[in-house]
C-alpha positions as CSV (number, residue, x, y, z in Angstrom):
1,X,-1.2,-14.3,13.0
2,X,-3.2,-12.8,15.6
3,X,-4.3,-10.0,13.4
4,X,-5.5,-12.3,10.7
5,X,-7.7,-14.2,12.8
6,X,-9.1,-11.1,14.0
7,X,-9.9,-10.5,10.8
8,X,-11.9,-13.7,10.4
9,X,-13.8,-12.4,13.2
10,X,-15.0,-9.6,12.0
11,X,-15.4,-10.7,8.5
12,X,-18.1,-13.0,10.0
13,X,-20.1,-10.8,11.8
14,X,-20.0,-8.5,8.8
15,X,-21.3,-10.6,6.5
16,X,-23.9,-12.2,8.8
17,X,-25.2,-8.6,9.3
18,X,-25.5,-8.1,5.7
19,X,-26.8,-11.0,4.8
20,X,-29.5,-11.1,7.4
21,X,-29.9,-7.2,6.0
22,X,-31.3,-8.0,2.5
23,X,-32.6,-11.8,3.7
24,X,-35.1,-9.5,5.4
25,X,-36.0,-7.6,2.6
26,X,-36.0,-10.3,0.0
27,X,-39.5,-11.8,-1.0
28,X,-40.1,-15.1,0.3
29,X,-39.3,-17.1,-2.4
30,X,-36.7,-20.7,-2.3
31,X,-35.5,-19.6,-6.5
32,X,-34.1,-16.1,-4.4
33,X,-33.4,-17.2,-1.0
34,X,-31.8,-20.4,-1.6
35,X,-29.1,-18.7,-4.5
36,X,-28.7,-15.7,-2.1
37,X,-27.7,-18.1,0.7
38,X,-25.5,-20.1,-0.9
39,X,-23.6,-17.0,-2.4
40,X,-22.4,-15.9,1.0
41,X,-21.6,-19.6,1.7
42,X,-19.2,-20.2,-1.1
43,X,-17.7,-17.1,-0.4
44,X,-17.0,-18.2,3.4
45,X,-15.8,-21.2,2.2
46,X,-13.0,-20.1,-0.1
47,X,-12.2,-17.7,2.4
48,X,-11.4,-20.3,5.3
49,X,-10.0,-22.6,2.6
50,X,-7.6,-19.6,1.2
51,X,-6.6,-18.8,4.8
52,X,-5.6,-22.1,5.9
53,X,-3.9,-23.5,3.3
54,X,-1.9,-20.8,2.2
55,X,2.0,-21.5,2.4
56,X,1.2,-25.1,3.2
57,X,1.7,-26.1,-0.6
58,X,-2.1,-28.2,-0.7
59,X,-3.5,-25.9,-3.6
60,X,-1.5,-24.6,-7.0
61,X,-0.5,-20.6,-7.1
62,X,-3.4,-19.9,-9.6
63,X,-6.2,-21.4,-7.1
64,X,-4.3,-19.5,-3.7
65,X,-4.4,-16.3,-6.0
66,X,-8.0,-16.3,-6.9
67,X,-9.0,-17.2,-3.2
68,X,-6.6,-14.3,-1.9
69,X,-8.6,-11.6,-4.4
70,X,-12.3,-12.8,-3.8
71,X,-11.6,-13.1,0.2
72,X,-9.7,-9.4,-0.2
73,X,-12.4,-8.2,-2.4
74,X,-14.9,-9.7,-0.1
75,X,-13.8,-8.0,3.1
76,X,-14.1,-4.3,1.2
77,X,-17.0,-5.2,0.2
78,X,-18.4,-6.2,3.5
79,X,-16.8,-3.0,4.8
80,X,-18.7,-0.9,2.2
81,X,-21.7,-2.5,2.5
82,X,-22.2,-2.2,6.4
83,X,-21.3,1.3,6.5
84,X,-24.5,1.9,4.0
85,X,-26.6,-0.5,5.9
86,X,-25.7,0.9,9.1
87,X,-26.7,4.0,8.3
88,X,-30.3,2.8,6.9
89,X,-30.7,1.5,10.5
90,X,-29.7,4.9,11.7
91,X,-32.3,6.7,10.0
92,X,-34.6,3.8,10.7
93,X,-34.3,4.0,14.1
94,X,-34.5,8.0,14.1
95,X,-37.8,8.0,11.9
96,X,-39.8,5.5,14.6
97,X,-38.7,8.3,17.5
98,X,-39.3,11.2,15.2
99,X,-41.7,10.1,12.5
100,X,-39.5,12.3,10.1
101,X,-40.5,10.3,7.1
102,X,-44.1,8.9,6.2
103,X,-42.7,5.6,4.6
104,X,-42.2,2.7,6.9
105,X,-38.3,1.8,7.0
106,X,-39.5,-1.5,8.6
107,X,-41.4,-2.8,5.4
108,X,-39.9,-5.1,3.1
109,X,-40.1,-2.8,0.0
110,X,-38.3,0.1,1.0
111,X,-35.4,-2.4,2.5
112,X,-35.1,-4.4,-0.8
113,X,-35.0,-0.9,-2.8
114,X,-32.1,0.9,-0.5
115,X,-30.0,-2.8,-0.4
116,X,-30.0,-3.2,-4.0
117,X,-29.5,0.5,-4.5
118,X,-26.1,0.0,-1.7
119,X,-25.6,-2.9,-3.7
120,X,-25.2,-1.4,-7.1
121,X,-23.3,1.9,-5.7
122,X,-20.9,-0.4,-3.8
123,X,-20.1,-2.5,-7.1
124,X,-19.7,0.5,-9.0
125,X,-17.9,2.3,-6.8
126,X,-15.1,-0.9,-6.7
127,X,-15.2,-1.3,-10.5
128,X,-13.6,2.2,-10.5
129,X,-11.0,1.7,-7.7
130,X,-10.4,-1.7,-9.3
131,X,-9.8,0.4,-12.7
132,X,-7.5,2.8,-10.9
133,X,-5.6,0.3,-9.1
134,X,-4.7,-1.4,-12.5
135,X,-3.8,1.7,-14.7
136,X,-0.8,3.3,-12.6
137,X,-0.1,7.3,-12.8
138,X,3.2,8.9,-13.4
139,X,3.6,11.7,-10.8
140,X,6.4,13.8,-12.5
141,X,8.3,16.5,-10.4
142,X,11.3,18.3,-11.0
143,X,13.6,19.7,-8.5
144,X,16.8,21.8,-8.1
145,X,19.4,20.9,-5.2
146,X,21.8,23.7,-4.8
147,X,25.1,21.4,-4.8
148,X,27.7,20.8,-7.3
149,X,27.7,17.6,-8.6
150,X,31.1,16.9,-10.6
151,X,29.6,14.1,-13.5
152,X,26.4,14.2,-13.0
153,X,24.0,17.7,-14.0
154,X,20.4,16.3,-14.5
155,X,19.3,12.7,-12.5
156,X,16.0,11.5,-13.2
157,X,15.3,9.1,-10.4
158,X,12.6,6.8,-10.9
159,X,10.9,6.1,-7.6
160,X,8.6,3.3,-7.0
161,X,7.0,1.6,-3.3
162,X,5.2,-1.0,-1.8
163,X,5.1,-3.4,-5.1
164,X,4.2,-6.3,-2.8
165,X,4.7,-9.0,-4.9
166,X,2.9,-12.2,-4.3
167,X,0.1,-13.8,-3.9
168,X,-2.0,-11.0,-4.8
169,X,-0.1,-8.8,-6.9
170,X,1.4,-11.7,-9.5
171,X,3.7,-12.2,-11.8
172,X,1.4,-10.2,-14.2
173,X,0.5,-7.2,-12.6
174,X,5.0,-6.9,-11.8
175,X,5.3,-7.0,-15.6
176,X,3.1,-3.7,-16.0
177,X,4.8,-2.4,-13.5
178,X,8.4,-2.9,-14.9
179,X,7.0,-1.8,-18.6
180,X,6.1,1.1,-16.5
181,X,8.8,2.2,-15.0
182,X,11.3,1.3,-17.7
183,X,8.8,3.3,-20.1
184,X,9.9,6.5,-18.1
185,X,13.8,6.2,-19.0
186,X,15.0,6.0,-15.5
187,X,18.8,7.5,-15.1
188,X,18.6,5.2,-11.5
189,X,15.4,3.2,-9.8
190,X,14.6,3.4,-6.3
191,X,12.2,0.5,-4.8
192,X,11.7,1.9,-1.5
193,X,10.6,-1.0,0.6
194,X,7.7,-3.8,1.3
195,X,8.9,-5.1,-2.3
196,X,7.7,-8.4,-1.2
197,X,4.3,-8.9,0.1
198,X,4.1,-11.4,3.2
199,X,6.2,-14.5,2.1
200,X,8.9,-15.4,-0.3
201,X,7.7,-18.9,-1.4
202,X,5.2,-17.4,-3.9
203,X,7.7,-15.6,-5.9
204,X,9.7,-18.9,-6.2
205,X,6.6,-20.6,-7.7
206,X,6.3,-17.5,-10.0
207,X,9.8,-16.9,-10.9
208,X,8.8,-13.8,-10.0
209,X,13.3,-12.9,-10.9
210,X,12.6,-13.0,-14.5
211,X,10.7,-9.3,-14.0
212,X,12.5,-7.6,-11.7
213,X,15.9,-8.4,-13.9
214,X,14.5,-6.2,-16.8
215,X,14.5,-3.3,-14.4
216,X,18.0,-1.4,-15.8
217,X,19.0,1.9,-15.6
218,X,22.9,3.5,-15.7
219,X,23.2,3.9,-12.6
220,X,22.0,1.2,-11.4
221,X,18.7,-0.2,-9.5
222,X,18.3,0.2,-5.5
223,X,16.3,-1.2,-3.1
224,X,15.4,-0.6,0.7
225,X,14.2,-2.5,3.3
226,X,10.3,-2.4,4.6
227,X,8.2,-3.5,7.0
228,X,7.0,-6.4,5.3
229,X,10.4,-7.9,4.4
230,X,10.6,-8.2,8.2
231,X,6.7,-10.0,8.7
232,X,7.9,-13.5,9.6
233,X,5.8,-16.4,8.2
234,X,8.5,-19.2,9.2
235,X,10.9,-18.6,6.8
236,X,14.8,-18.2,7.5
237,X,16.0,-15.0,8.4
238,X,16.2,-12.4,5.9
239,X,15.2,-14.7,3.1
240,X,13.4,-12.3,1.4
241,X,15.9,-9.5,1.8
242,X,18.2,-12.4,0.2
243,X,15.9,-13.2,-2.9
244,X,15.9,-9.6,-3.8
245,X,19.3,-9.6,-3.9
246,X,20.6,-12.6,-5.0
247,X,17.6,-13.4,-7.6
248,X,16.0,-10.4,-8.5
249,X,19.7,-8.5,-8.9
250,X,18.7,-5.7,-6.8
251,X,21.3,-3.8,-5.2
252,X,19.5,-3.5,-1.6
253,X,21.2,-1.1,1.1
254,X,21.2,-1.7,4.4
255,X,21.7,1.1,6.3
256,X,24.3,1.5,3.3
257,X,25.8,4.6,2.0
258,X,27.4,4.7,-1.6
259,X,28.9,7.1,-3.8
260,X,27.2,7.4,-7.7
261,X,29.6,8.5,-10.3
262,X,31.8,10.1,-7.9
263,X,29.1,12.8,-7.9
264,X,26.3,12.0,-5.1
265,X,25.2,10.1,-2.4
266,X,22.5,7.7,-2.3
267,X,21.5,6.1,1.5
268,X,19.5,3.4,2.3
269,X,17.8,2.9,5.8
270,X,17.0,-0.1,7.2
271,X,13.1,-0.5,8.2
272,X,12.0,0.6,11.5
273,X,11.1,-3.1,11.9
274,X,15.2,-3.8,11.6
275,X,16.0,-4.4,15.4
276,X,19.6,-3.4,14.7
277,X,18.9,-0.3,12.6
278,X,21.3,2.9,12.7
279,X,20.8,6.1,13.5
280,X,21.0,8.8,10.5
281,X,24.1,10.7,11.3
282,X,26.0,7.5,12.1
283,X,25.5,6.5,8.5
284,X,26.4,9.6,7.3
285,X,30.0,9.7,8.7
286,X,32.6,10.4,6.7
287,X,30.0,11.4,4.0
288,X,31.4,14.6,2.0
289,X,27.9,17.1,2.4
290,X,29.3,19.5,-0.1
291,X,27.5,16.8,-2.6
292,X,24.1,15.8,-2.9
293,X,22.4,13.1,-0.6
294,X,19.3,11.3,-1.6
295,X,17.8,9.4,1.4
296,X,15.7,6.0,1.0
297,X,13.6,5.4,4.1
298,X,10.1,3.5,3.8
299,X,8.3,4.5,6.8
300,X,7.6,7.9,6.8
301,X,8.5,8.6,10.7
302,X,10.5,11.8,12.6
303,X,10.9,13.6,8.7
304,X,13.4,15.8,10.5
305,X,16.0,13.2,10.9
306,X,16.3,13.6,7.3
307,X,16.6,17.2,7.2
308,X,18.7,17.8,10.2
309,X,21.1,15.3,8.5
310,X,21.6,17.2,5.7
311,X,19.6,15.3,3.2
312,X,19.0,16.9,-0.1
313,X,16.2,14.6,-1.4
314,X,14.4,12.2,0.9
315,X,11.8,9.4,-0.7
316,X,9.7,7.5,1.4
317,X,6.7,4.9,0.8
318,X,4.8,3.0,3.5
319,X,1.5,4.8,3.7
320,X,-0.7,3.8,0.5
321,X,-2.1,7.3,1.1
322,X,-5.0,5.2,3.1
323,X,-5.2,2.9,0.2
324,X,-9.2,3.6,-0.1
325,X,-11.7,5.6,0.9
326,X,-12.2,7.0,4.0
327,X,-8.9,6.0,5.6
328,X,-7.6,8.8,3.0
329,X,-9.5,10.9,4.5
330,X,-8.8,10.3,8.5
331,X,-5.2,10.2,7.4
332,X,-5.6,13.5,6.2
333,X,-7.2,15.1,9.4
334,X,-4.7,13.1,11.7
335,X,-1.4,14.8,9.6
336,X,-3.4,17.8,10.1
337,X,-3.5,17.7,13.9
338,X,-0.2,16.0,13.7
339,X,1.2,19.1,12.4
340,X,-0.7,21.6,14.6
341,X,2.0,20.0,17.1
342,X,-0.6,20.0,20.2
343,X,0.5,15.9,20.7
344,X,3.9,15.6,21.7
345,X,6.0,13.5,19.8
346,X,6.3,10.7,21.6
347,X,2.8,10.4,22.3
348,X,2.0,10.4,18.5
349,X,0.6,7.1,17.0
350,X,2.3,5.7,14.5
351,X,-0.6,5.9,12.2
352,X,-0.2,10.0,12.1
353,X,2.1,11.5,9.8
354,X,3.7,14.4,9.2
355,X,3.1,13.9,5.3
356,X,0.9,10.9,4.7
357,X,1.4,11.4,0.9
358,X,2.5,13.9,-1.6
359,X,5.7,16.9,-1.6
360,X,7.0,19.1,1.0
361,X,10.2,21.2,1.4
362,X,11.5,20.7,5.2
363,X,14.0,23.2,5.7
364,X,16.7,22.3,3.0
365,X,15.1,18.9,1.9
366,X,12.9,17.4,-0.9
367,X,10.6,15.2,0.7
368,X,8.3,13.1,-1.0
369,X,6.3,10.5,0.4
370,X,4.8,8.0,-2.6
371,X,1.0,6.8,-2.3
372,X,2.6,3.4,-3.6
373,X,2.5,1.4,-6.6
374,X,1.1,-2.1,-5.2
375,X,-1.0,-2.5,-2.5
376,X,-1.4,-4.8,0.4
377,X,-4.8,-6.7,0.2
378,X,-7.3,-5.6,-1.7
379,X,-6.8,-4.6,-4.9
380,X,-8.7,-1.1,-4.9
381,X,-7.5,2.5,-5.2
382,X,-10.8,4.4,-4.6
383,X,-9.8,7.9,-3.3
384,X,-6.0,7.5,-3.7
385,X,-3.8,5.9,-6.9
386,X,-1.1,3.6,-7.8
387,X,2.0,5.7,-8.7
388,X,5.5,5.3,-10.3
389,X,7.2,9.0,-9.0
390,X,9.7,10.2,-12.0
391,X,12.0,12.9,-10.3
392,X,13.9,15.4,-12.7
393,X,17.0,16.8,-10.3
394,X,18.8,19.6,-11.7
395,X,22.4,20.0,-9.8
396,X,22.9,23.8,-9.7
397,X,26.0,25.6,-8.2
């Protein structure tokens, strides 16, 4: 909760800046101020009212949903906008030490031009991630695991993670998503973790079930654990973990390894969240290695506790590649000094991966780490996408 109201916080002062930005360059007129004004008021307004009353039952689904996308949309737009501001002050500041430019920054024209100009590259900007956020991209792969496989030749796994299904992403939006992945002709589904969003209650109103219960495949449709089916909000214990079970007829493994088809493994680790979770090799015992081993883990941590344990295919989730532009970016650079391996490991933050997104081969394993298909808060991809991962695994021996 702490985090959230943090949030407020800086929400505040961001808009305040912004808004005191282009009152200053705004002629003085009531027909512009007075609209202009009472924009960022509503918008405060339905933030506070969003924030408060959610998961207290005051306001229907529909209303809670719109308030949770103009206050998400809101704060990446605030975000945006500051960082173009800021850097008008910048200059600003520069040009009265350096007299670099001959225009005064100070006036009112030049601000009015470069806030509308911020304004109209900001908008266009989200129209695109909004675009890419709701048209999903099949990244299609095919592999080759050198084990024998009695029944089972060719598997193409259908991977999809962080759906967060909720109060942002609705019932809607988890209907494309199953015509999605069912469109690919999945042989078995993996939903690797934060399924669910932040609370359960939503998906009740929703009857959010009826969606996830089209999702069919032969061998059947998996699910692990993530962080967020661990963020407590007051409900009982596991209750989410329980509605994807018991209502959306998910097969979810807890630190669980089966057998498919008497032909290969499929393991599912609990979240790092999980206070009781097991180590790798412990659920691995007894496991018969000369078959293959696909791994479902959500948090993309220690990628060699996969490999050293033998697994032939390892899927992972967690990281939304950033989500949007520039976090993509510092995420990128971070893996990059992650890997040069001058931080020891256990003074590594646990925003720096090894793989933040995409493919690699560690030592005998298939690792893929999935940008995600949902996202948590705003709804933008700008930078990264919204991807369903189809893997084509040929069993050659």
């Amino acid at each position: 909760m702490r985090v959230f109201f943090n949030a407020i916080i800086v929400q505040i002062f961001l808009s305040a800046y912004i808004y005191w930005r282009g009152w200053q360059g705004l002629p003085d007129k009531k027909y512009i101020k007075i609209p202009y004004a009472s924009i960022y008021i509503a918008e405060l307004a339905i933030y506070f009212m969003g924030f408060f009353t959610s998961g207290t039952g005051l306001l229907p689904f529909d209303a809670l949903h719109s308030f949770a996308w103009i206050g998400t949309t809101w704060m990446l737009f605030t975000i945006y906008m500051t960082i173009l501001l800021l850097l008008y002050d910048l200059v600003k500041y520069i040009n009265g030490r350096k007299k670099i430019f001959a225009i005064d920054l100070k006036a009112k024209r030049p601000r009015l031009i470069y806030f509308c100009a911020s304004l109209l590259l900001v908008c266009s900007v989200m129209g695109y991630g909004s675009y890419r956020f709701h048209n999903p991209v099949v990244t299609e792969m095919n592999l080759t695991v050198d084990k024998h496989s009695p029944n089972v030749k060719d598997l193409r796994i259908v991977v999809a993670t962080d759906i967060h299904a909720g109060y942002l992403i609705d019932k809607n939006i988890v209907s494309m998503y199953v015509d999605k992945i069912m469109e690919q002709k999945p042989d078995i589904i993996l939903l690797v973790g934060d399924i669910i969003d932040y609370d359960v209650k939503s998906l009740y109103e929703q009857r959010m079930e009826t969606e996830f219960l089209r999702l069919k495949a032969p061998y059947g449709v998996y699910a692990s654990t993530g962080n967020h089916e661990y963020i407590d909000l007051g409900e009982e214990k596991d209750e989410k973990i329980l509605w994807l079970s018991k209502y959306a007829g998910l097969t979810v493994l807890r630190d669980t390894t089966i057998l498919i088809a008497d032909s290969f493994y499929l393991v599912g680790r609990e979240d790092d969240k999980c206070t009781t979770r097991k180590e790798l090799p412990e659920l691995m015992q007894g496991v018969n290695k000369d078959l293959p081993i696909i791994v479902m883990n959500h948090e993309p941590h220690r990628l060699y506790e996969e490999s050293d344990a033998g697994a032939d295919i390892a899927v992972f989730g967690h990281t939304h590649n950033g989500q949007f532009f520039p976090v993509n970016t510092i995420m990128s650079i971070s893996s990059t000094i992650y890997n040069t391996g001058i931080i020891p490991e256990h003074l590594k933050y646990r925003s720096m991966y090894e793989i933040p997104y995409g493919y690699k081969k560690k030592d005998n394993t298939h690792i893929y780490v999935s940008s995600g298909l949902g996202l948590a808060g705003p709804q933008f991809r700008i930078g990264t996408i919204s991807e369903i991962v189809v893997l084509n695994v040929r069993f050659e021996k």
